[in-house]
Structures are given as C-alpha cells and as structure tokens.
C-alpha positions in Angstrom: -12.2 8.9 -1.5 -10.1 11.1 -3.6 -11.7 13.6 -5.4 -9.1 14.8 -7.6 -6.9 17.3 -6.3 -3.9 17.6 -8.1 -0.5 18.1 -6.4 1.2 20.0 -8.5 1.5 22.1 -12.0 3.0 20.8 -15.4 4.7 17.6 -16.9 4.8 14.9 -13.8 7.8 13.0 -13.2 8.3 9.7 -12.2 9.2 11.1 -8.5 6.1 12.9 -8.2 3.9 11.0 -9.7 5.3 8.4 -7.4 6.2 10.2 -4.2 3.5 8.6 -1.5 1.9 10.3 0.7 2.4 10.5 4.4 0.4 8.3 6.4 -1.8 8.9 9.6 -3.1 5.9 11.7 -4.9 6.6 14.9 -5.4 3.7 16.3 -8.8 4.2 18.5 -8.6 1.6 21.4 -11.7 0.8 23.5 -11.4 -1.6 26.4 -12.3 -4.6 27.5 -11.9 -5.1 23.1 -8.4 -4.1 22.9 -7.3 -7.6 24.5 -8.3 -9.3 21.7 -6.8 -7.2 19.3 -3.7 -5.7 20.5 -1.1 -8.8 19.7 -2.8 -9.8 16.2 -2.6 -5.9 15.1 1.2 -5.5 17.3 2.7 -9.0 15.1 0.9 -7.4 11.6 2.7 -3.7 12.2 5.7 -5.6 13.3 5.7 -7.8 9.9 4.5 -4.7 7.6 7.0 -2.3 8.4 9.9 -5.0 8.8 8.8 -5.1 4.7 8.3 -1.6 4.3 11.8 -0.3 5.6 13.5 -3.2 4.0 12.6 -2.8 0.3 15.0 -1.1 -1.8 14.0 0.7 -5.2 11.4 3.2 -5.4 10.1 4.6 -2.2 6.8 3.0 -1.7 6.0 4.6 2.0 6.8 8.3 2.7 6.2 9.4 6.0 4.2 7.7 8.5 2.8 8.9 12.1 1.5 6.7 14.9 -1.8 8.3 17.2 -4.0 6.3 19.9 -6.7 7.6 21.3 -8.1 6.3 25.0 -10.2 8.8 26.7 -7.7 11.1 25.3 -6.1 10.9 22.2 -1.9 11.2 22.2 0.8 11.5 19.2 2.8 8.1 19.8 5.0 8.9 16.9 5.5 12.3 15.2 6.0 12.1 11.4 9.4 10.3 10.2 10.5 9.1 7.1 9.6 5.3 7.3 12.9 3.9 5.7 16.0 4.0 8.0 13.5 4.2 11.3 12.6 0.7 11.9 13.8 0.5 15.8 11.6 3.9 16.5 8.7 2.0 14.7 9.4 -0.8 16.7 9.7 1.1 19.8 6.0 2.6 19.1 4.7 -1.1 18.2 6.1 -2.4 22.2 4.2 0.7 23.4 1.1 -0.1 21.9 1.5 -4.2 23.2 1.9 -2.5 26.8 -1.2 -0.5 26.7 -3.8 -1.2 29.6 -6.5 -4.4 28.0 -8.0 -3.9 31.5 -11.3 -2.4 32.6 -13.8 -0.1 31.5 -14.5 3.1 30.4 -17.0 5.8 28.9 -14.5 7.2 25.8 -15.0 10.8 25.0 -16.8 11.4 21.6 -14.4 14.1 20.7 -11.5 12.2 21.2 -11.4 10.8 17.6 -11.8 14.0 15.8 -8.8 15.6 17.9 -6.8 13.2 16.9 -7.2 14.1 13.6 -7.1 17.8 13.8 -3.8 17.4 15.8 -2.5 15.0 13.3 -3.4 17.4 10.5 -1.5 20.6 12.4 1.4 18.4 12.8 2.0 17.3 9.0 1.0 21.1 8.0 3.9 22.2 10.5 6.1 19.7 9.6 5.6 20.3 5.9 6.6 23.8 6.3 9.6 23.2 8.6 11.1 20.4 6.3 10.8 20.8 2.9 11.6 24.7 3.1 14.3 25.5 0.7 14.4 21.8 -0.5 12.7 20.1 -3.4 10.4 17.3 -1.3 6.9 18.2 -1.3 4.1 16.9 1.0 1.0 18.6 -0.4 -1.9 15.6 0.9 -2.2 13.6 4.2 -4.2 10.0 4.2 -5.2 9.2 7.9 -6.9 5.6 8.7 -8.8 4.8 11.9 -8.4 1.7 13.0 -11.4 0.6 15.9 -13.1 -2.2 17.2 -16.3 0.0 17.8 -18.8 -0.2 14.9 -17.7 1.9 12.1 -20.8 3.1 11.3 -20.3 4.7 15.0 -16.9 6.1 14.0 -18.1 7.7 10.9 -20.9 10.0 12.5 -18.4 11.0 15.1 -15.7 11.9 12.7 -18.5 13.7 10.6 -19.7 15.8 13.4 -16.4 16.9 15.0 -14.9 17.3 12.0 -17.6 19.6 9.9 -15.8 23.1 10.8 -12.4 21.6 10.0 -10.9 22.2 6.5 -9.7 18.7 4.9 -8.5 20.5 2.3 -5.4 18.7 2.6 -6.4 15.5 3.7 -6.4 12.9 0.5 -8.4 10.3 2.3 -9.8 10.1 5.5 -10.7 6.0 5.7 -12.6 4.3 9.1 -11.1 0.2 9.5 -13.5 -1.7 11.5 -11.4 -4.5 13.4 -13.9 -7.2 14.0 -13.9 -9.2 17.5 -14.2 -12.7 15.4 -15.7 -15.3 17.8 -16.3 -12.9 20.7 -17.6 -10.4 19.1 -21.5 -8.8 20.1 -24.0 -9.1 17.1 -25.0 -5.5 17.0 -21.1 -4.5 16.3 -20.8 -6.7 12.4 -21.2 -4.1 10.8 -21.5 -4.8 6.6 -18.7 -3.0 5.0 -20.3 0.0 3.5 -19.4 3.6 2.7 -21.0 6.3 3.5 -23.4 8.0 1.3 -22.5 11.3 -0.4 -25.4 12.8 1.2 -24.0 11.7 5.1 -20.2 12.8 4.4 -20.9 16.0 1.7 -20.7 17.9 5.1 -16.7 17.8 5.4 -16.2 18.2 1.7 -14.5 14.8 1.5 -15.8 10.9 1.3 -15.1 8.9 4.5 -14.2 5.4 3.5 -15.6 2.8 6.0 -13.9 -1.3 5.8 -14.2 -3.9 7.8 -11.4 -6.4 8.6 -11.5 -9.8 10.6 -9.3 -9.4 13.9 -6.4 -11.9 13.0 -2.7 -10.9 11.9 -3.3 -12.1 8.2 -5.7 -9.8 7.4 -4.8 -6.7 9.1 -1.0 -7.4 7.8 -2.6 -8.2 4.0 -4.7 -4.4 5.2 -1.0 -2.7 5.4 0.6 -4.0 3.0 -2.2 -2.4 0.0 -0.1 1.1 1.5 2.9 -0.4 -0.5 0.7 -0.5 -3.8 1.2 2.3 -6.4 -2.3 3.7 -6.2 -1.8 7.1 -7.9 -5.1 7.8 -9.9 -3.3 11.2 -12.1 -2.9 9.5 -14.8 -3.4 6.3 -16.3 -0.7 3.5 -16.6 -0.7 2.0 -20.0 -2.6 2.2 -23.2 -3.3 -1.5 -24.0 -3.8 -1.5 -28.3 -5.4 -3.3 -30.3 -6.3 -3.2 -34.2 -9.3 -2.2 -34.9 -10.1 -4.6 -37.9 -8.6 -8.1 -36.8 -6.2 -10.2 -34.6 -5.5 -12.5 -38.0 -2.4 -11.4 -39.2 0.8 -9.8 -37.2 0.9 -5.9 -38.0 1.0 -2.7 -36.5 -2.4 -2.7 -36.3 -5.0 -0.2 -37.9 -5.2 3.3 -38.3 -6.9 3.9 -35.7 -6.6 1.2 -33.2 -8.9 0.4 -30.3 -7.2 1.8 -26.4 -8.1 0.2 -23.6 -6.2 2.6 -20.9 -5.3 0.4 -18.0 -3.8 1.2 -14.7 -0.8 -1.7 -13.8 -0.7 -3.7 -10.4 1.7 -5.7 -9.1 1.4 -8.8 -7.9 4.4 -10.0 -5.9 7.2 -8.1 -4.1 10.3 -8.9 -5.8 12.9 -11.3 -3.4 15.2 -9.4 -5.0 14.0 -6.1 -3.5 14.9 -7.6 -0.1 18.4 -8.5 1.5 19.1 -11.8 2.2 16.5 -13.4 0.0 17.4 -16.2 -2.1 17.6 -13.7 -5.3 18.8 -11.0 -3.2 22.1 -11.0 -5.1 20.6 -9.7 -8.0 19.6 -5.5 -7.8 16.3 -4.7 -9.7 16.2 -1.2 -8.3 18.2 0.2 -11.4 15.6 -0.5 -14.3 16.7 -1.3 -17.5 13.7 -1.3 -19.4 12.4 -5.1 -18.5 8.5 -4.8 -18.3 9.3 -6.4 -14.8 10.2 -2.8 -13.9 6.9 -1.7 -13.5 7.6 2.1 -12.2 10.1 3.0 -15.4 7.0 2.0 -17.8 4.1 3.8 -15.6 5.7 6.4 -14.8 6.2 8.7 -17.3 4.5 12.1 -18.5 1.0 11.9 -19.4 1.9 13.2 -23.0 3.8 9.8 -23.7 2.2 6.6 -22.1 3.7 3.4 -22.8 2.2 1.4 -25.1 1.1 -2.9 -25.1 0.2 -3.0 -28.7 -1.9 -6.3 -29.3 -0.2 -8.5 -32.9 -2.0 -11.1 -32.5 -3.8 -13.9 -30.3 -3.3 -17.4 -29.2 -4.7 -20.5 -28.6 -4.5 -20.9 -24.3 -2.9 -24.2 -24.8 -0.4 -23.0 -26.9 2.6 -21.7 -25.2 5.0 -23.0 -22.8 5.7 -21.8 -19.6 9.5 -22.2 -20.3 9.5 -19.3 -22.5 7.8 -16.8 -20.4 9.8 -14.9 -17.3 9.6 -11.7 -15.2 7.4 -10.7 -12.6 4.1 -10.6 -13.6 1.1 -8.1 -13.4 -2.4 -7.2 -13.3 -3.9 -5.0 -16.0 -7.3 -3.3 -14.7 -9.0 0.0 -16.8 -8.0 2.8 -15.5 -9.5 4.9 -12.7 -7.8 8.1 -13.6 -9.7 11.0 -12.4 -8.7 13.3 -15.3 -10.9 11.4 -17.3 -14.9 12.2 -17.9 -17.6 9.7 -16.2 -18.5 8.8 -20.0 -14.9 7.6 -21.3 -14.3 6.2 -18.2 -17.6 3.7 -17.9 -16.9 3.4 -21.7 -13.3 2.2 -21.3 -14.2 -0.3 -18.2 -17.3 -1.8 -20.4 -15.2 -2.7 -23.0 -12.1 -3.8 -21.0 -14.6 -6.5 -19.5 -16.1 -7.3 -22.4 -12.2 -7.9 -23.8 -12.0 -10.4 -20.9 -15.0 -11.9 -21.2 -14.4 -12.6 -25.4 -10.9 -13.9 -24.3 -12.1 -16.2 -21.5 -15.2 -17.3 -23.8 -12.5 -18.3 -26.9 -10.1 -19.6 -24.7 -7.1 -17.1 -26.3 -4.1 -15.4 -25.2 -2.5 -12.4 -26.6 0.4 -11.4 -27.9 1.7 -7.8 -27.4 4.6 -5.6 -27.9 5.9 -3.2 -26.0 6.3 0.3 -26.9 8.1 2.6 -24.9 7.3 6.3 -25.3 9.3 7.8 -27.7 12.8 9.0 -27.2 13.2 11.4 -29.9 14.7 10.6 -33.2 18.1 7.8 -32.8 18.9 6.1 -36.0 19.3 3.0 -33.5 16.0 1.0 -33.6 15.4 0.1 -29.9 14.9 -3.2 -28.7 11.4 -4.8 -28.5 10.3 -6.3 -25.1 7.0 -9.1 -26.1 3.9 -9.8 -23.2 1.2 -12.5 -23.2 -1.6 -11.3 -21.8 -4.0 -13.6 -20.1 -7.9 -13.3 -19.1 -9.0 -14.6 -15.8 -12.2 -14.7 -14.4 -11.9 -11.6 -12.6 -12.2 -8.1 -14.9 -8.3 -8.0 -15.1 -5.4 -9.3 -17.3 -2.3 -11.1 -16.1 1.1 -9.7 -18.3 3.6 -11.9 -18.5 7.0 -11.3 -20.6 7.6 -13.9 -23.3 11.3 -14.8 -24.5 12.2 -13.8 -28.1 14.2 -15.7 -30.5 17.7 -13.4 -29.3 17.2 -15.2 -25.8 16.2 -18.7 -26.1 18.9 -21.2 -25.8 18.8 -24.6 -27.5 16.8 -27.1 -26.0 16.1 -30.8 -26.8 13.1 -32.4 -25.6 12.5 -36.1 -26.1 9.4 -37.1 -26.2 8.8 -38.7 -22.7 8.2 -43.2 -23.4 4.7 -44.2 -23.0 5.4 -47.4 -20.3 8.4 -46.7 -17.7 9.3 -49.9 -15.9 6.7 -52.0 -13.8 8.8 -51.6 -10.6 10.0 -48.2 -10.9 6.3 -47.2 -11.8 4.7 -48.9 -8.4 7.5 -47.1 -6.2 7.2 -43.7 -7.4 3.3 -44.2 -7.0 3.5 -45.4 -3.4 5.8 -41.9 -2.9 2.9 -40.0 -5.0 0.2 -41.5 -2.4 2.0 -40.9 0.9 1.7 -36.9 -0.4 -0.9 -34.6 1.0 -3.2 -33.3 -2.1 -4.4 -29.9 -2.7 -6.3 -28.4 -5.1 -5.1 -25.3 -5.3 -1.7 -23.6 -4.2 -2.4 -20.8 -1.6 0.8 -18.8 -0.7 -0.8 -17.0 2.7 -0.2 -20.8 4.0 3.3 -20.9 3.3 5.8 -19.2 5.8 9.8 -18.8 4.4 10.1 -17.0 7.8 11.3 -13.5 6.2 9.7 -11.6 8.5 11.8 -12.4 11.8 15.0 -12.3 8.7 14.3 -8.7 7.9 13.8 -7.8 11.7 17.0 -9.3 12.3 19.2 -7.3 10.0 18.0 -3.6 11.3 20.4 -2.2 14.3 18.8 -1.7 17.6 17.3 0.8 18.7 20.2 3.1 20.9 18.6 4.4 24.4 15.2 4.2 25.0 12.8 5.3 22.2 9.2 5.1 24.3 8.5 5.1 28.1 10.1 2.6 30.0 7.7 0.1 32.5 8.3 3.2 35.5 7.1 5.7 33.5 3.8 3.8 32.1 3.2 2.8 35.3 2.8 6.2 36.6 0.7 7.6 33.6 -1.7 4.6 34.3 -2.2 6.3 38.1 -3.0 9.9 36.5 0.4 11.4 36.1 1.5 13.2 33.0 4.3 11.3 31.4 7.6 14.0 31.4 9.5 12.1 29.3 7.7 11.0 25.7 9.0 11.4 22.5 8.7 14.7 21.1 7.1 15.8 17.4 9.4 17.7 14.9 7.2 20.6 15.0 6.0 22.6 18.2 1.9 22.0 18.6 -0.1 24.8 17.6 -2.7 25.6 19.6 -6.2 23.8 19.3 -9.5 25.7 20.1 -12.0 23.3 21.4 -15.3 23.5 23.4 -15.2 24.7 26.9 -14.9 21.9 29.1 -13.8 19.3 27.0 -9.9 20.1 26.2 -8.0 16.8 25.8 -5.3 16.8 28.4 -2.2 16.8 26.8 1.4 15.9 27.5 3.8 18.4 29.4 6.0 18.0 26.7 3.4 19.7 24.6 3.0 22.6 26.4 6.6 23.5 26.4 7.1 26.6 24.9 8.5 27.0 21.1 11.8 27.7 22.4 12.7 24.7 24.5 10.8 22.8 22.3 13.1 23.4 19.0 15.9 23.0 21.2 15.4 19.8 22.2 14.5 19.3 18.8 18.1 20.3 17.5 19.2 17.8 20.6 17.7 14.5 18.8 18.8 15.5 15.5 22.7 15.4 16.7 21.7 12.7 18.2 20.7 10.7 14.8 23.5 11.9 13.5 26.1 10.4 16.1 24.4 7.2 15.3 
C-alpha cells in the first residue's frame, strides 16, 4: 500500500502529478504449474502492452522491467520506456512462452527476494544514469509478483528476505496469486487477503496480496488497472452542492456542502488508438471538454475543479440524445493528505448522497467550474454534467448538451397500430434474435488487439536468445549472449552459499559493460 510519500516539493503540475511510475514484474514460475499458465498470461501481456504502447495523449505507463525467477531469478528486460518498444516487449513475451513447463524442482526461498533487490539496484542505477542533467524524475518503483504458489507462501518469503532491505523507494510491493482454475490443489485457493499490519510492519511497507483466476481475461483486465490514473496526492474534483436546497437553480449557498471525489475512467477512448473507427479525430490536445479527464484533474491542489450541483432531476426525465462525451466514475477521494476523520466523514456522506439519489429516483444537474484563470473580462464558457447514482458507492458523469449546441429536431409522435403485415414480419425477425438481459462488453471482440500488433515495425535482429542459445542454458550453460541492463549491476551481498548464479554478461566489468551499452544506443538510433 502506499503510505504517503510524496515525490516532490511545491505546486504539482499536471506532468508530475501524472508521471507513472516505473513498473517491476517478476514473474515467479514454478513447474509442473507454469503449463497451465504460461499461454493465458503470454496472450494477456501480448494484448496489454499492444494497448499500452499504442495510446496517444498523456503517458499512462512510464517505464516497465520484465524478471522471472526459476531456481534463480534473471532480469529478462532492463527498464525501458514502454512507448516506442513494443517489438523488445514482444521479444521478452516469446521468451517467456519458450520457457521449460517440464519437470520438477525444489525452488530456492531466496530467489524471490533477489529479484527484488536486483530490480531495486537497477531502477536506482538507472535513475541516476538517465535523468542526470534532465528534468524526468523517477523517485518510487511499484514491483508485482505474479505466482501460481499460494500467496500467502509468497508474502512470508518476501517478508523474511526482504526485512534488512530499505523499501524506501519502493511505492508498492503487491503479491498476484494466479490460480490453477480446474486443476488446481485445494490447499493452494487461497482467499484474497492482505497481510495484517502486524505481519508486514517489519519492511516498513504494506505487501498487497490478490488473487486472479488463470484465464487471459482476467490477468489482461489485471494489466490494464496499470493504465488507470491512480495518483492519491491530491484529490480530483470537489463535487458542490447547496447547503439549503436543490429547489431552485443558483449558485448555491454560502457555504456549500464538498464532497471531494477522485475521477475514474471508464472506457479508453477509440480515438486514442490508430486505426479505430474514431481514430480520425485527436483527443490528446484538450480543449476543456469534461471528456478530457487529465486537463480537469490535474491541476494544483490550491485550485480544484469544481461540479457545482443547480439542481436535480427526475431519472426519467432526460434524453439520451442530449447527453455526449466519455463518461466517468466519481468515487470520494482517497487522498492521503487528508486526516482519517475528514476522510471517513467525506466517504459517509458521498454514500449516503448515492443512497438519497437511488432511493428518489433523481439525477443531477451540475456545472462545471474550472479553476480560476485570473481576472479576463471574457466570461468563459460553461460545460453542464448529469450525474447519476448506481448501486455501487459511485456516480456516473455524463456531459449534457446546452442550448448553443442542440440542433433542431422534430419528433413525431410514433402511430399507435403499424400495419397487420408489416407488424407479424418484423416480429418473426424480432424472435429469430438471441435475447440477453444485459449487454456485457468482455464478450464482444472488434479484434483490436491483433490491429494494434499489426501497425508496430518488427523487431530488427534478434532481441532475446534464439532456440540454440536456450537450448544450451536448459543443459547448464550460462547464456553469453542476453540482453544487457542500461546500468552495470552493483554488487549484491548475500548469505554464504546461496549466491544466485548470474549471467556472464553481469559480471562484465563497468567498462565493457557501458561500452556495449553506448553500442545499442547507436544502434536504436540507426533504426
């Protein structure tokens, strides 16, 4: 969990406050359970990150760094900026799908917790290699284990080789059970749980255990929460409303009620992605539509934008011709700065706000207010939201059209009796359909997945051992030829007799080592 730890001094801006972290995944691969999970969690990383370098706009994935850990544990990837590096991500995803889902063996305990202390040296080294002298800033790490063992396991292994290890700089350290679904042994479905604050006080930071079902839907749906803005430094949006009544349109009270609310989206936008069937139109240059979401959230903590409740409406009383944008979820705020008191105060009373709206059967009606720019004798354009309860403690936010963008209309009333024979064939068309009762979009495939993978160059030269070289790691020889980290490897102290072996390319000294580092970049470059 994240306690807190702020990133940086003063006013945030919208790059900062929005600037992900780097990622870590260690993927922790224990035989004979890696054959059942190795395609399902090969096709989901294939599918994520054919998303993740696709989408244009604000950079929703930093950098990103590929472990596994056998009886050893080795760095498949070294950190690189996600966007622009889909065929070396693609190169590390075929390495995982030709990884041994044969035989047995007795995986070392402190394999797991190497992993992460060499994953942590890495993004330290790499932090102070890259961003000297520029303005980019990688202060906090989040790493994720992903295992088929029980998590439960996991944790108490991470906890005990990690308890002399400073996670100061880790931002969350989070255990992913993958269960085996049909084949999988009793005594390994685990409940998802976390650990109590008692069993992980000992490394000074929370270790968040889940549990996922072992098919690509749900380990993709896992992946695809890293493309979420889940900043907890501030919150998103004060939600107003007057303290007195909803009756009569106003600015509200004097002092009007705040609900602060942290904004999710829904949806990605098609038109985010190339070659969609909105792709023509470019949503990565806001221009102050709510369906922007990162222009409204992500300014100064000083001037939060403001929904500013007018007045409510019957549920049955507006048309869903009117209302356009993406829309999103409104949820109170988890934003740390905030004391336990005003934050269980501001959650009871957003629920209570659903609950009242759900009970009445209302809508309301809001109006944007962006922070202010300073004094204009222009009077800036108003954007209007419904907002909508569900039965869930959020609010859906919709944007409503306004009188300056409504076209005219007519609408006949539609005739009470259509013809007897054009009635009985449109009902025999109606009958041959299939009926559901409700619409569920993880059902329906536009094939976008196999698009996107389509449109990124391949990869130039080979980017991760070829069959000859695997081959000859799986009889015990150290592989000459993998791809080397930006940084040189510091050294790790461990207990006598249990070093990890490592790869000859990490023992290399410093010198060869940023040399053939200067190599690949003039390589990238050529291409």
């Amino acid at each position: 969990m994240y306690h807190g730890r702020t990133t940086g001094k003063g006013p945030s801006t919208p790059t900062q406050i929005y600037e992900k972290p780097p990622r870590l995944l260690i993927v922790h691969i224990a035989l004979p359970s890696w054959a059942n999970i190795c395609s399902n969690l090969c096709e989901a990383l294939q599918n994520f990150f054919s998303l993740a370098c696709s989408l244009m706009g604000p950079n929703r994935m930093s950098l990103f760094s590929l472990y596994m850990v056998q009886n050893q544990h080795e760095c498949i990837l070294p950190f690189v900026q996600v966007k622009g590096n889909f065929a070396k991500l693609q190169a590390c995803i075929s390495e995982l799908r030709m990884l041994q889902r044969e035989g047995c063996y007795r995986p070392q305990s402190t394999s797991l917790p190497l992993a992460v202390q060499d994953g942590l040296q890495q993004f330290k080294q790499y932090s102070r290699h890259v961003t000297t002298g520029t303005a980019l800033s990688y202060t906090f790490l989040e790493i994720t284990v992903l295992t088929s063992q029980p998590g439960k396991e996991v944790v108490k292994q991470l906890e005990e080789g990690l308890k002399d290890t400073n996670l100061m700089r880790v931002r969350r350290l989070q255990v992913v059970e993958i269960t085996k679904g049909a084949l999988q042994c009793l005594d390994s479905a685990s409940p998802v749980e976390e650990p109590s604050s008692d069993e992980s006080s000992i490394l000074g930071t929370d270790i968040d255990l889940q549990t996922i079902d072992n098919d690509t839907l749900s380990i993709e749906i896992f992946f695809k929460a890293w493309l979420h803005i889940s900043g907890t430094d501030q919150e998103h949006i004060h939600l107003l409303l007057p303290s007195w009544s909803f009756s009569s349109v106003s600015k509200g009270g004097d002092n009007p009620m705040c609900l602060k609310c942290d904004l999710q989206e829904r949806l990605l936008s098609p038109s985010l992605l190339p070659g969609t069937a909105d792709g023509s139109v470019r949503m990565d240059d806001p221009k102050g539509d709510f369906s922007t979401l990162y222009q409204m959230a992500s300014q100064p903590s000083a001037c939060h934008y403001k929904l500013r409740v007018i007045k409510a409406l019957k549920s049955s009383g507006i048309c869903e011709s009117v209302i356009y944008g993406l829309p999103f979820i409104l949820r109170p705020t988890s934003c740390w700065q905030l004391d336990w008191d005003e934050l269980e105060t501001n959650q009871q009373r957003f629920h209570a706000l659903c609950h009242s709206l759900l009970k009445r059967e209302w809508l309301l009606l809001a109006k944007g207010e962006p922070p202010s720019r300073g004094h204009s004798l222009k009077e800036p354009t108003s954007t209007f939201y419904v907002i909508m309860p569900s039965p869930s403690p959020t609010l859906l936010v919709k944007a409503v059209a306004t009188r300056e963008l409504m076209l005219p209309s007519p609408f006949p009333l539609l005739p009470e009796v259509p013809p007897d024979d054009s009635l009985k064939i449109v009902e025999r068309v109606l009958d041959g359909l299939e009926l559901e009762s409700t619409y569920n979009p993880l059902q329906i495939c536009s094939h976008l997945y196999s698009h996107l993978s389509s449109t990124f160059p391949k990869a130039q030269g080979r980017l991760h051992p070829s069959w000859e070289s695997r081959a000859l790691r799986k009889a015990g020889q150290l592989q000459t030829n993998r791809v080397r980290a930006t940084v040189a490897p510091l050294p790790m102290t461990t207990a006598a007799g249990r070093a990890p072996k490592m790869p000859a390319a990490s023992k290399a000294s410093s010198e060869a080592f940023f040399q053939a580092s200067q190599e690949e970049e003039e390589e990238v470059e050529e291409e």
